[in-house]
C-alpha positions, 0 to 999 in steps of 0.5 A, a space after each residue: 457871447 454864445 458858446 456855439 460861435 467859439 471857433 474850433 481851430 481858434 481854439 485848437 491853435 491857441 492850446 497848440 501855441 500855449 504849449 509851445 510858447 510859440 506861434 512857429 512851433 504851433 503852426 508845424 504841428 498844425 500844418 499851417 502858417 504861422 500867420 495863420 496861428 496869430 491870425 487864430 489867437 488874435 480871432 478868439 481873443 477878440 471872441 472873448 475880449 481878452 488878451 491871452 498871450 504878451 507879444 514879447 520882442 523874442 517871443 510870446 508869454 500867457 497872460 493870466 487869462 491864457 494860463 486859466 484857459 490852457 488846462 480847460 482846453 488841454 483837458 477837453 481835446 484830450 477826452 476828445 482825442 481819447 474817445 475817437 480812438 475808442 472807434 476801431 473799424 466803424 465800430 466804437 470801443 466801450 473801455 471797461 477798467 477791471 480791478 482783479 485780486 492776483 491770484 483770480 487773475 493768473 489762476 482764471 481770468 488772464 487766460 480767458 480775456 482772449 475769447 471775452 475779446 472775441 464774443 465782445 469786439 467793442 468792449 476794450 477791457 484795461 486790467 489792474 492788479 490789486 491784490 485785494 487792497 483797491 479803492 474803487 472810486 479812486 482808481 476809476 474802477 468799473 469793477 473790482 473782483 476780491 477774495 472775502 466775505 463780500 462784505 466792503 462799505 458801499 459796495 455791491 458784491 455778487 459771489 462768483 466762485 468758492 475758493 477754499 484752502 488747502 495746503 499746496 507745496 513743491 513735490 520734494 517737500 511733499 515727500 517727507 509729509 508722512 501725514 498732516 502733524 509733520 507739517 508742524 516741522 515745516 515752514 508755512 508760508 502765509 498770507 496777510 489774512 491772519 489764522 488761516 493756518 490755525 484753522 487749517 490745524 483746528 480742522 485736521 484736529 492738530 494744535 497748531 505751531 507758531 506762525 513762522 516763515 514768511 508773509 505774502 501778500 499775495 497767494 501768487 507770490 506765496 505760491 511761487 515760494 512754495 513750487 521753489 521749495 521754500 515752505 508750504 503755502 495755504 491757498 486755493 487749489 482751485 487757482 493752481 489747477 496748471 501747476 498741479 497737473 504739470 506735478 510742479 505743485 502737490 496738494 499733499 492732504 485733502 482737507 480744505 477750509 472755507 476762509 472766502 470766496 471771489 465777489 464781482 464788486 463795484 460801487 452802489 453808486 456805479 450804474 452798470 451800462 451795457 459793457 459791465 453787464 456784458 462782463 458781468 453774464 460772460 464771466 458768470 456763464 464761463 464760471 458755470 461752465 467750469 463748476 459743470 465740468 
């Protein structure tokens, strides 16, 4: 039996019957007879010298054979459904999956997709959040763009921007710290990466209080608390630079520490094709950009 002369709408009519558990049913989402359905099964069956379905008294059941092939055809009529609706006015869609830490895709990312979207009509970018914690080859992931020190097993990781921290709090906190020790009274909110605040301390040159308040794992979210007056919050301002100009988050202190920056990352067994290198240039050209201005 060659593959090539298995025929389509056979095919096509046993996965619809298969789903149903009914050549009427089958023959209405077809559009045909349920004649021609039966006609359809019995034709593939005979291409393939089996019998698919037990033509009961009130109806049809899979033989063991059609329980095997049902999941193969279901799978391939979905990819191939999938990819014809990548085509978007005569043109085809490259669907690229992102993974973005929270805190670079509010900050940065989300607000500039729409002007990705018109440089690069054909790419369909689909974004996860994933707050730091990804598996990139469990979660089909072209990309991934974390916080760190851009070191992750079997990873390539291109640096994109510096991010370091500093204290961040709503106006009303703001006003009762006369200078950096008075923020030893207050409650610091921290993230899930431990001693941010110690070295924060160290490098103001004040002994540093016991971790107290709570923990995010988030700098979004740590910074949400903190503009709700709910502690003072170690992050980058650089992500907040809305917040700040709207006076609804204070950067009280200067001081800044260096604890990572963001890395574009993906597998080294991920080829870039054409659609992450595109993502890859825009993002470290609008990147540029922003640092020059």
């Amino acid at each position: 039996m060659e593959r090539a002369q298995l025929p389509l709408n056979a095919l096509r009519a046993f996965e619809a019957a298969a789903r149903h558990l009914n050549f009427t049913r089958a023959a209405i989402e077809l559009c045909v007879s349920q004649g021609a359905v039966s006609h359809q099964v019995a034709q593939l069956e005979r291409r393939l010298g089996t019998r698919l379905f037990h033509r009961l008294p009130r109806g049809i059941a899979l033989t063991d054979d059609g329980q095997a092939l049902v999941p193969v055809l279901a799978d391939a009529f979905d990819r191939v459904g999938a990819t014809l609706d990548r085509y978007a006015a005569g043109r085809f869609q490259e669907v690229l999956h992102v993974g973005v830490v929270g805190t670079f895709a509010t900050g940065w990312l989300l607000e500039r997709l729409d002007a990705f979207a018109h440089d690069f009509p054909h790419i369909d970018v689909r974004v996860s959040i994933n707050n730091n914690r990804v598996d990139l080859a469990g979660e089909a992931l072209d990309y991934a763009i974390r916080f760190g020190d851009g070191a992750w097993h079997g990873t390539h990781a291109e640096p994109l921007a510096a991010a370091p921290l500093s204290p961040l709090c709503a106006p009303a906190v703001a006003a009762r710290l006369t200078d950096a020790a008075a923020l030893t009274q207050e409650r610091l909110l921290r993230s899930y990466r431990a001693n941010e605040w110690t070295r924060w301390f160290h490098a103001a040159g004040i002994s540093a209080p016991s971790p107290r308040g709570p923990m995010f794992d988030s700098s979004a979210l740590m910074v949400g608390a903190a503009m709700a007056g709910l502690g003072v919050a170690l992050a980058p301002p650089s992500m907040f630079t809305r917040e700040l100009s709207a006076e609804r988050l204070v950067q009280p202190f200067p001081l800044e520490i260096d604890a990572g920056r963001y890395w574009l990352t993906r597998l080294f067994s991920r080829e870039e094709g054409a659609a992450m290198r595109s993502f890859r240039g825009w993002m470290i050209g609008e990147l540029g950009q922003a640092g020059r201005g």
